[in-house]
TORKOL-4160 file (C-alpha; in steps of 0.2 Angstrom, whole numbers, padded with zeros to 4 digits, m for minus):
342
<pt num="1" X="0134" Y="0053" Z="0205"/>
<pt num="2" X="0149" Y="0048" Z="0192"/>
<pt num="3" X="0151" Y="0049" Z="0175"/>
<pt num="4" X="0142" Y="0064" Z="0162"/>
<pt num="5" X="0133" Y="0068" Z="0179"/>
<pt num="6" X="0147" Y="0073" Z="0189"/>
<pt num="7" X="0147" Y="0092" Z="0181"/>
<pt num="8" X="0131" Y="0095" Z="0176"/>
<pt num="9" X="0121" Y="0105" Z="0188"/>
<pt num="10" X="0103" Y="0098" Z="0184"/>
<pt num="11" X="0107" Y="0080" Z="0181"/>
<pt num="12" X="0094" Y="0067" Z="0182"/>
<pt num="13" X="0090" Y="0060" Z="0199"/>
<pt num="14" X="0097" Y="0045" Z="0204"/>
<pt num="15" X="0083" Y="0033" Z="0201"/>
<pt num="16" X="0079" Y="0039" Z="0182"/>
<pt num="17" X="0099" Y="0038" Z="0179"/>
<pt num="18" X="0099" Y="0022" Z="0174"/>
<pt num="19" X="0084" Y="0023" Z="0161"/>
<pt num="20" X="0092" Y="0039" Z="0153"/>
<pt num="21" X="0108" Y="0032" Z="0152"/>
<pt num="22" X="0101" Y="0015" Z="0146"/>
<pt num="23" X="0089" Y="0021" Z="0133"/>
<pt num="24" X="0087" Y="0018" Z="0115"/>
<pt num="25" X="0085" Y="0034" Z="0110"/>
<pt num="26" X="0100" Y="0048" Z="0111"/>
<pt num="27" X="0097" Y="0060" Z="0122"/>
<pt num="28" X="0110" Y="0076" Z="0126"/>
<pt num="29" X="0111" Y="0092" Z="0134"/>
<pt num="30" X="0119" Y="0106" Z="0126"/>
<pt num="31" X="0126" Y="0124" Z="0134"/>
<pt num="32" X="0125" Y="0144" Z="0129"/>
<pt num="33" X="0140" Y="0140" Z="0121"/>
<pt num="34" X="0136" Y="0125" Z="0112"/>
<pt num="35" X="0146" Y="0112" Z="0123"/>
<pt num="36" X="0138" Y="0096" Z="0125"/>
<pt num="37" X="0136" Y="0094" Z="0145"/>
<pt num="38" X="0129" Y="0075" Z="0146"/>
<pt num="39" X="0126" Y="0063" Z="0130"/>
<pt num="40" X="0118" Y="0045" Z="0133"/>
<pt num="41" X="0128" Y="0030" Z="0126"/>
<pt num="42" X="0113" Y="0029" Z="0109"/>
<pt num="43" X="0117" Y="0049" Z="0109"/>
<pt num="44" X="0137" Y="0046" Z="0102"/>
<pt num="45" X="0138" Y="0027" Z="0099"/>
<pt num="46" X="0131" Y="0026" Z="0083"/>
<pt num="47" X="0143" Y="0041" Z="0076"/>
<pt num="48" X="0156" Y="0028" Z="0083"/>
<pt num="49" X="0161" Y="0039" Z="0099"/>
<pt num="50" X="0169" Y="0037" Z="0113"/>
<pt num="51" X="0161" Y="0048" Z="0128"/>
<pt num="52" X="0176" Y="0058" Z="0131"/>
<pt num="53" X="0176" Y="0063" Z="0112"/>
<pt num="54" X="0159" Y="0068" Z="0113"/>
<pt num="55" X="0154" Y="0072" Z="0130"/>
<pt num="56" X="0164" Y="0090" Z="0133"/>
<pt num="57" X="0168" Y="0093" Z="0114"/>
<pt num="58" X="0158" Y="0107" Z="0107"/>
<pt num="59" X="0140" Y="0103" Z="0096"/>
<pt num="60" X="0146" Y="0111" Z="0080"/>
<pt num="61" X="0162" Y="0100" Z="0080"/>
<pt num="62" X="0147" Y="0086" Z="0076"/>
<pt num="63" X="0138" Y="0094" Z="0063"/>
<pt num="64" X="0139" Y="0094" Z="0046"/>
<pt num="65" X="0129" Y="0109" Z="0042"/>
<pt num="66" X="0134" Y="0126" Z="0050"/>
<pt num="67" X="0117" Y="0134" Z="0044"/>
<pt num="68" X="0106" Y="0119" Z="0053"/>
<pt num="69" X="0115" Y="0122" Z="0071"/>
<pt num="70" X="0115" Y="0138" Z="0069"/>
<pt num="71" X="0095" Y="0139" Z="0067"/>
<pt num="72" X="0092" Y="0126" Z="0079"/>
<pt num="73" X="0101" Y="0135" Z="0094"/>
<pt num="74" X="0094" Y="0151" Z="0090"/>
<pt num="75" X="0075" Y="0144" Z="0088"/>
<pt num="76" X="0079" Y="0135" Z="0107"/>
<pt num="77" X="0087" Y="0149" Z="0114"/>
<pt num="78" X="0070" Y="0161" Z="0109"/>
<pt num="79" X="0060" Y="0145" Z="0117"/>
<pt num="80" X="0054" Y="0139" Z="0104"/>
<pt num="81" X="0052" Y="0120" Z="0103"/>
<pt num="82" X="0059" Y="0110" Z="0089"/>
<pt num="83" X="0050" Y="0093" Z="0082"/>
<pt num="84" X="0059" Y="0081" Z="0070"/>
<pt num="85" X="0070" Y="0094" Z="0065"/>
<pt num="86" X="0081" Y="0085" Z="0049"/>
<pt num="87" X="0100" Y="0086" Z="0052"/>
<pt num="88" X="0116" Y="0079" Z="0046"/>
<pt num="89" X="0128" Y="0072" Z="0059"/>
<pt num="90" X="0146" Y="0069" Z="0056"/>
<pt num="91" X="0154" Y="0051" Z="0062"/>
<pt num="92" X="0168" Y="0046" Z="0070"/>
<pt num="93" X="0175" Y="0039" Z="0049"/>
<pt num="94" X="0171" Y="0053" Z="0041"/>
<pt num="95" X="0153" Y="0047" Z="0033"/>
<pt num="96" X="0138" Y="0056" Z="0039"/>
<pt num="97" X="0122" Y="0050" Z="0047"/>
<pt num="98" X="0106" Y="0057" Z="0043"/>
<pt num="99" X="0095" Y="0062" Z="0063"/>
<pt num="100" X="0079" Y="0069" Z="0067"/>
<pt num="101" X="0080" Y="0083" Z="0083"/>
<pt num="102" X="0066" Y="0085" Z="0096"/>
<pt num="103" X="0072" Y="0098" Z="0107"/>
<pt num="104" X="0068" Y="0111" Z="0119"/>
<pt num="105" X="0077" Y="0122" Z="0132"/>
<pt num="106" X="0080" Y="0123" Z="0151"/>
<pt num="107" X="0077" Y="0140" Z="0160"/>
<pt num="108" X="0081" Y="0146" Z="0175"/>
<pt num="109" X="0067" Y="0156" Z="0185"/>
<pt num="110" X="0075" Y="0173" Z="0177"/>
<pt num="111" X="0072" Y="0166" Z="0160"/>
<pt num="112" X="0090" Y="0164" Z="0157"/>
<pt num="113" X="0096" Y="0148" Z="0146"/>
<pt num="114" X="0103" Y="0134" Z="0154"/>
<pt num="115" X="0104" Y="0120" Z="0141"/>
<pt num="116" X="0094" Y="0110" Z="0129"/>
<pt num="117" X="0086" Y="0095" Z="0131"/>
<pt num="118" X="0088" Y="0087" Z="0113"/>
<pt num="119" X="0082" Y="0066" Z="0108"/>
<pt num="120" X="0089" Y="0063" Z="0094"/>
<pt num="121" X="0083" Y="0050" Z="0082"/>
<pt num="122" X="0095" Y="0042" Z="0069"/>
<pt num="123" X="0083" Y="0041" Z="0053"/>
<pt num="124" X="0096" Y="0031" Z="0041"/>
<pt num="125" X="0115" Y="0034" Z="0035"/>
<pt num="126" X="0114" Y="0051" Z="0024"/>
<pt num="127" X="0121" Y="0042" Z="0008"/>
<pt num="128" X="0112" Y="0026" Z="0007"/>
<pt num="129" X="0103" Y="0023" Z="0024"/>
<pt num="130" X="0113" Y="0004" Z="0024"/>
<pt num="131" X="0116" Y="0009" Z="0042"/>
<pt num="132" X="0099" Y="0003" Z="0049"/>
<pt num="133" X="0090" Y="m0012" Z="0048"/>
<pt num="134" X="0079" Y="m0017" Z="0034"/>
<pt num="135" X="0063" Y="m0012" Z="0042"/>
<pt num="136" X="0070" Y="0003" Z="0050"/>
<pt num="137" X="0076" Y="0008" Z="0033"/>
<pt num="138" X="0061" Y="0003" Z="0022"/>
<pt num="139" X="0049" Y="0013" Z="0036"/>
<pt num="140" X="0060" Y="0028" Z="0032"/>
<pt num="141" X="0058" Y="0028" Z="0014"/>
<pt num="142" X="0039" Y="0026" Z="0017"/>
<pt num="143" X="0041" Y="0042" Z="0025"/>
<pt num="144" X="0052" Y="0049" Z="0015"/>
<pt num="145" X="0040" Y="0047" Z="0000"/>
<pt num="146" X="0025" Y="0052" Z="0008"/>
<pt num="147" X="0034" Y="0068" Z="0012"/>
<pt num="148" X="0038" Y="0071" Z="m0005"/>
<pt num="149" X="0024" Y="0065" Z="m0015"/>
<pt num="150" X="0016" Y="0080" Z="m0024"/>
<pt num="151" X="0001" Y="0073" Z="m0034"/>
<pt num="152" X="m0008" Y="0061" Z="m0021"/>
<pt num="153" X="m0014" Y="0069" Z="m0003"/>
<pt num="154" X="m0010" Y="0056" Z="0010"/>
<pt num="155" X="m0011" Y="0059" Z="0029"/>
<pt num="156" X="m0017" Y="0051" Z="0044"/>
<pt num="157" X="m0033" Y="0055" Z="0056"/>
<pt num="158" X="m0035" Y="0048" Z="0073"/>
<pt num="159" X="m0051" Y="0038" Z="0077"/>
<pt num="160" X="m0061" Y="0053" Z="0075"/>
<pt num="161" X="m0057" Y="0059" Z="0060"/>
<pt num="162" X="m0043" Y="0073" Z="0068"/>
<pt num="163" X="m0028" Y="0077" Z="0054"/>
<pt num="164" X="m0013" Y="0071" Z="0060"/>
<pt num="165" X="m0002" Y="0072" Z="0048"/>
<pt num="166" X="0003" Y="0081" Z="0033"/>
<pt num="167" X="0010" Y="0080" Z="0016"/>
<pt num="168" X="0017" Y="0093" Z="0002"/>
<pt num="169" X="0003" Y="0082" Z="m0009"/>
<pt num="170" X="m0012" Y="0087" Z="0004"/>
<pt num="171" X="m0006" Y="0105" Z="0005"/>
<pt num="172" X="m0005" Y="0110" Z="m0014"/>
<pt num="173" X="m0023" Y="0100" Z="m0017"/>
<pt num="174" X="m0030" Y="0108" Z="m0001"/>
<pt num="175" X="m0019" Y="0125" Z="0001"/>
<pt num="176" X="m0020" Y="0123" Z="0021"/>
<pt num="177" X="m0001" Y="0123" Z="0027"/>
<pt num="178" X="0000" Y="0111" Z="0039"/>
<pt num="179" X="0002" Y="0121" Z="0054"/>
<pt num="180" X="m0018" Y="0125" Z="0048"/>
<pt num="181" X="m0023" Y="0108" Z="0044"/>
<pt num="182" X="m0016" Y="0098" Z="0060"/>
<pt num="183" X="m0027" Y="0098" Z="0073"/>
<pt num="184" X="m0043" Y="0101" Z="0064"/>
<pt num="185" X="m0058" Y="0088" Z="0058"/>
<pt num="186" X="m0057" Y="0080" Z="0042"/>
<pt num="187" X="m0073" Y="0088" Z="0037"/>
<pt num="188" X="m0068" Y="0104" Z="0035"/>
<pt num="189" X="m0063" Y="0098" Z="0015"/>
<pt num="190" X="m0082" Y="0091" Z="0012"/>
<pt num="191" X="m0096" Y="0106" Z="0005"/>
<pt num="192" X="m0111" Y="0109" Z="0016"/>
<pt num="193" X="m0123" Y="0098" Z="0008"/>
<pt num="194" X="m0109" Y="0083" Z="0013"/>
<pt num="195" X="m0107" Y="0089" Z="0031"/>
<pt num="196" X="m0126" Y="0092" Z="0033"/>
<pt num="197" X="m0129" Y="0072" Z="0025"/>
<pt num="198" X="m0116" Y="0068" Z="0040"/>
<pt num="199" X="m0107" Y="0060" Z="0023"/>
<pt num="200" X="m0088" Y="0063" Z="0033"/>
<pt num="201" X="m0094" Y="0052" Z="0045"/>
<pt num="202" X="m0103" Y="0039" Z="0036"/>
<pt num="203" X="m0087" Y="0038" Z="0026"/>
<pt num="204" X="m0075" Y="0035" Z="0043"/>
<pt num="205" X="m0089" Y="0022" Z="0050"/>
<pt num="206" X="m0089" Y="0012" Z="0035"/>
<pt num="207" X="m0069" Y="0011" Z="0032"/>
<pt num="208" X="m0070" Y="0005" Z="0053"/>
<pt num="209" X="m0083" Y="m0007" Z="0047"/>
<pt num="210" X="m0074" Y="m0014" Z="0031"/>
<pt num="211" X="m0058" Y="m0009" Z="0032"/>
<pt num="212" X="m0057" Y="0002" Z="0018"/>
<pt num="213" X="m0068" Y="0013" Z="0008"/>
<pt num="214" X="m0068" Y="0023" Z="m0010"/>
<pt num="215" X="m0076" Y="0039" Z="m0014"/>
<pt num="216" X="m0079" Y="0054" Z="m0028"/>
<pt num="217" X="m0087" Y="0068" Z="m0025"/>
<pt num="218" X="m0083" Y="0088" Z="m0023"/>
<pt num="219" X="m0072" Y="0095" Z="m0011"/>
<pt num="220" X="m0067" Y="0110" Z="m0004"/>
<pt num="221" X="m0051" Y="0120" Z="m0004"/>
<pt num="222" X="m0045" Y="0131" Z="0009"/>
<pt num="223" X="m0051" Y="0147" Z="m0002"/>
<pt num="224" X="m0068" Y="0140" Z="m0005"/>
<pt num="225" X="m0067" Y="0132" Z="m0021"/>
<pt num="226" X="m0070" Y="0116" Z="m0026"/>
<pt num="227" X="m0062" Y="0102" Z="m0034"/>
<pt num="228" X="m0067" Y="0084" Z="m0039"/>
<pt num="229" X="m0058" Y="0072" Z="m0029"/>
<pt num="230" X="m0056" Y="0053" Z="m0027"/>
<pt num="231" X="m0054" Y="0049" Z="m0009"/>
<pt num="232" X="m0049" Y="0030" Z="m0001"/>
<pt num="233" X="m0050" Y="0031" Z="0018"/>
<pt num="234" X="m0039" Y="0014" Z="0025"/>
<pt num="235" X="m0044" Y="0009" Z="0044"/>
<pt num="236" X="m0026" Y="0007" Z="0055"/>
<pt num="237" X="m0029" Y="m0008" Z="0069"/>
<pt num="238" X="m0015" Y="m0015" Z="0080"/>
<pt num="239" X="m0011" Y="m0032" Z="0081"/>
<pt num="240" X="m0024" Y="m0032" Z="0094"/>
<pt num="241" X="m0039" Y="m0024" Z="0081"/>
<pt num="242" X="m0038" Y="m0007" Z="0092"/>
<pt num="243" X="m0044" Y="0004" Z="0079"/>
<pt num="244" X="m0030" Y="0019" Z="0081"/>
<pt num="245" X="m0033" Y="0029" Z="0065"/>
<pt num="246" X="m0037" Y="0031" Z="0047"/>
<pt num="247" X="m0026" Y="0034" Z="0032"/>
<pt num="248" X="m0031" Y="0045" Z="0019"/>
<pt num="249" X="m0026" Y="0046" Z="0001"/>
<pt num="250" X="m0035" Y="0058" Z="m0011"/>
<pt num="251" X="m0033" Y="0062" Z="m0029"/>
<pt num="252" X="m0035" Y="0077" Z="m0037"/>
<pt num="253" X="m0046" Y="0071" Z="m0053"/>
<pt num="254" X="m0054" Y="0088" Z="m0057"/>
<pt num="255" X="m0047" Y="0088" Z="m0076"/>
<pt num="256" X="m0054" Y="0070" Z="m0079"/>
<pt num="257" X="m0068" Y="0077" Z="m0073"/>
<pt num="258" X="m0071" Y="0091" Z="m0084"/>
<pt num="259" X="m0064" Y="0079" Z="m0099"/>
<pt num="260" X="m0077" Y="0068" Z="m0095"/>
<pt num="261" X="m0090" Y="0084" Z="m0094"/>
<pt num="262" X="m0087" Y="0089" Z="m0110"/>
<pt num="263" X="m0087" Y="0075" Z="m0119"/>
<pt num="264" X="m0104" Y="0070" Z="m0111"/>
<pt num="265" X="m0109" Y="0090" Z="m0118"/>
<pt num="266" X="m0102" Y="0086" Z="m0136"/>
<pt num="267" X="m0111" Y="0070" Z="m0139"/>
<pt num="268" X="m0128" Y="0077" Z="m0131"/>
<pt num="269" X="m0125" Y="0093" Z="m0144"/>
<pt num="270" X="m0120" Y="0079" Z="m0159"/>
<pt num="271" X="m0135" Y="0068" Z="m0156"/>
<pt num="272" X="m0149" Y="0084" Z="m0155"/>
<pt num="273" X="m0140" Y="0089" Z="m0171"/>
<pt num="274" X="m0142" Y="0072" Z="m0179"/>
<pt num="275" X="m0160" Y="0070" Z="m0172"/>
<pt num="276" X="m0165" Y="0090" Z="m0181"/>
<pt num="277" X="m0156" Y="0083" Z="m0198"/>
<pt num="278" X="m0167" Y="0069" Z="m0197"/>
<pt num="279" X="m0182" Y="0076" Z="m0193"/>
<pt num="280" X="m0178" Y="0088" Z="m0207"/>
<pt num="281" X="m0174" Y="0076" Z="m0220"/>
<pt num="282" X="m0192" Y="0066" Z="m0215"/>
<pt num="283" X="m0202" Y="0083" Z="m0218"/>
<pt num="284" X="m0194" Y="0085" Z="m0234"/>
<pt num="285" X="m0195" Y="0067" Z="m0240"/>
<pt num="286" X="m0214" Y="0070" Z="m0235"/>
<pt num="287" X="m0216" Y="0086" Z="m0243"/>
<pt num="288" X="m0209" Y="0078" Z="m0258"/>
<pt num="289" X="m0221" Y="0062" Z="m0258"/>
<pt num="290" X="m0235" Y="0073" Z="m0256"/>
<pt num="291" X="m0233" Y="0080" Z="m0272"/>
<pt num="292" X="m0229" Y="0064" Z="m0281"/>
<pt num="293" X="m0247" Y="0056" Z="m0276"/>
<pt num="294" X="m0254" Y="0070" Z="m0281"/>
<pt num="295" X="m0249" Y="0068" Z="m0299"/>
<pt num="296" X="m0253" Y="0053" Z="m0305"/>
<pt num="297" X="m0264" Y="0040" Z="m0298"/>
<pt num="298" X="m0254" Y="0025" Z="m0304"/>
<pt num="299" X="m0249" Y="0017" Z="m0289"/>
<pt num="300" X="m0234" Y="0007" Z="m0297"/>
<pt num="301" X="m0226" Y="0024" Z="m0304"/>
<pt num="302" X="m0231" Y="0033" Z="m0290"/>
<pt num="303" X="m0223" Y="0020" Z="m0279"/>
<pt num="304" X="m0208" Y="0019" Z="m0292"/>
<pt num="305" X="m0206" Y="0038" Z="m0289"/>
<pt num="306" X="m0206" Y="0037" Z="m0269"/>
<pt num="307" X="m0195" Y="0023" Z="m0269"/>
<pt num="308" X="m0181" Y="0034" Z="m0279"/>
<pt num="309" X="m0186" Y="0049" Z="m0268"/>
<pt num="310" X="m0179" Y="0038" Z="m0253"/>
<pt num="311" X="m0163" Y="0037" Z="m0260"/>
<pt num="312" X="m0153" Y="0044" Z="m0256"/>
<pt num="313" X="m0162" Y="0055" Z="m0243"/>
<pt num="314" X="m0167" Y="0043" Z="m0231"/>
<pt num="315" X="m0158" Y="0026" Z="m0235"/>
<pt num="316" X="m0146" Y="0020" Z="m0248"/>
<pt num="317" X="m0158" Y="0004" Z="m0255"/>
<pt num="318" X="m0176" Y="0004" Z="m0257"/>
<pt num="319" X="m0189" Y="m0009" Z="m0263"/>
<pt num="320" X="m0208" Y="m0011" Z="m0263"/>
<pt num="321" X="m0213" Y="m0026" Z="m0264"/>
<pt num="322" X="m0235" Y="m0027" Z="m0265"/>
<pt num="323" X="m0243" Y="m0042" Z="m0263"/>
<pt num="324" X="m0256" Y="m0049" Z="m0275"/>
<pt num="325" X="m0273" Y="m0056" Z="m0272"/>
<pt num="326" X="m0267" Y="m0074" Z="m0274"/>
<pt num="327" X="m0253" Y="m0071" Z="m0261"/>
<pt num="328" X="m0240" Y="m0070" Z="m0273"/>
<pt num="329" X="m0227" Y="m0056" Z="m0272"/>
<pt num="330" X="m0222" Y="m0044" Z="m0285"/>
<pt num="331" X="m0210" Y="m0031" Z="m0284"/>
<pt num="332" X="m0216" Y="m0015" Z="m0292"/>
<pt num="333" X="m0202" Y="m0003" Z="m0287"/>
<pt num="334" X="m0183" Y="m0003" Z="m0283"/>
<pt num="335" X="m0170" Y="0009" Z="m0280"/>
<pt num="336" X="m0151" Y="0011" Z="m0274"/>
<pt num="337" X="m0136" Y="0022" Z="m0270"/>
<pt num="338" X="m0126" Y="0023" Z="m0284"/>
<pt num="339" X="m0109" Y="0017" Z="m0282"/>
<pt num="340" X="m0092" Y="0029" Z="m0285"/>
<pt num="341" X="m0084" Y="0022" Z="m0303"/>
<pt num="342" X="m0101" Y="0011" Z="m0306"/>
């Protein structure tokens, strides 16, 4: 075996050499001492490398952050595994490119480090991502504003309603980390009155039926209160129509909530205010009219005195028209609002 092989003590084997080697995705092993023992051509290509200026050369030579190389070796070296880790790598011209790290590390049976095993994915160019191709680059600014989107929740379940994914948004509405939210069941946001109606479920069979689906309702942080939440679960099909997930968007609304609460209170506590007023005004207005007929028994002044006890108590005009026995009308009383300056 020739080439990044020759000195590395657990190469490939001979029938998967020509995949590593050929791959789309870089892929390198690193030493104790941070040498890099093999690199793939999609490892130091795109940093505008030659093999023998990569392959040999020692990792931190190729980092542009001492802190973020630093963490990284020590995280493998304690066997930890490393996903998408973000990093800055330095180009052959000076300029960086921007890569995300999946790596873990090789042990021999005494638990002694051999070397990593690191893919690296090139996520844009770290000053304006012109680098990658147009969808390349637009999928990563998707990412990247998900990622950084505060006041929306958006994540991804898999068919069964299984988090996925994360974002800062989901994790300040919520208050699970995501370390405590992937993994679990979507219904573990909905109150017991939901998950006992089966509601989580109704909502994901409905957005696989129709593609999409809006709801409100209460749901459940990670310390057991609540907050009122507008929820539009997306069904994700493949060109096929294999339906391999669900996106999830929630909006905290609770302040439009209580806005709304409490405007619904005032105008409830305004119109039993205004309905006592004019019940009150009606009792008085009677009152009074009960001791105008009981002091004259001319109708046309008593009606005349009723008419001005109206106004302005009840109404700002009033007339009293009586018919006559011929059919005739006659107007026997009238009363109005006076005007200011009149």
């Amino acid at each position: 075996m020739s080439g990044p092989y020759a000195e590395v003590t657990h190469a490939p084997s001979n029938e998967l050499q020509d995949f590593v080697e050929t791959a789309a995705i870089g892929l390198h092993w690193v030493a104790d001492d941070g040498t890099i023992l093999w690199a793939n051509a999609a490892d130091y290509e795109p940093l505008g490398y030659r093999p023998e200026e990569y392959i040999g050369h020692n990792i931190g030579e190729f980092h542009a952050d001492a802190d973020v190389l630093t963490d990284i070796l020590a995280r493998l070296k304690c066997g930890d595994r490393i996903t998408d880790y973000r990093a800055r790598l330095l180009c052959k011209d000076g300029s960086c490119r921007e890569v995300a790290i999946t790596s873990s590390a090789l042990f021999d049976e005494q638990r002694r480090f051999v070397h990593t095993r690191c893919f690296t994915r090139f996520v844009g160019d770290a000053a304006d991502g012109s680098r990658l191709p147009a969808g390349e680059r637009h999928a990563d600014a998707l990412r990247l504003l998900i990622e950084n989107v505060q006041d929306y929740a958006i994540f991804l379940l898999d068919p069964t309603g299984v988090i996925e994914t994360w974002n800062p948004g989901a994790e300040r509405f919520k208050g699970y980390r995501p370390e405590e939210a992937i993994g679990q069941h979507f219904s573990i946001f909905y109150t017991s009155e939901d998950i006992r109606a089966g509601r989580p479920q109704y909502l994901l069979s409905r957005a696989a039926a129709e593609g999409r689906v809006e709801d409100e309702g209460w749901r459940v942080r990670r310390d057991g209160s609540r907050f009122w939440a507008n929820v539009v679960l997306t069904a994700l099909r493949d060109k096929s129509g294999k339906l391999y997930g669900f996106g999830k968007v929630t909006r905290d609304l609770t302040a439009r909530k209580k806005a709304e609460e409490d405007a619904r209170r005032l105008a409830e506590e305004r119109a039993a205010r205004a309905a006592s007023e004019a019940g009150l005004l009606r009792m008085k207005f009677l009152a009074h009219a009960g001791i105008v007929l009981g002091r004259n028994l001319d109708y046309e002044v008593t009606l005349q005195a009723v008419a001005r006890l109206v106004v302005p108590e009840l109404g700002d005009n009033c007339v009293v028209d009586v018919v006559e026995e011929g059919g005739a009308i006659r107007r026997v009383a009238e009363a109005a609002k006076r005007r200011c300056g009149r």
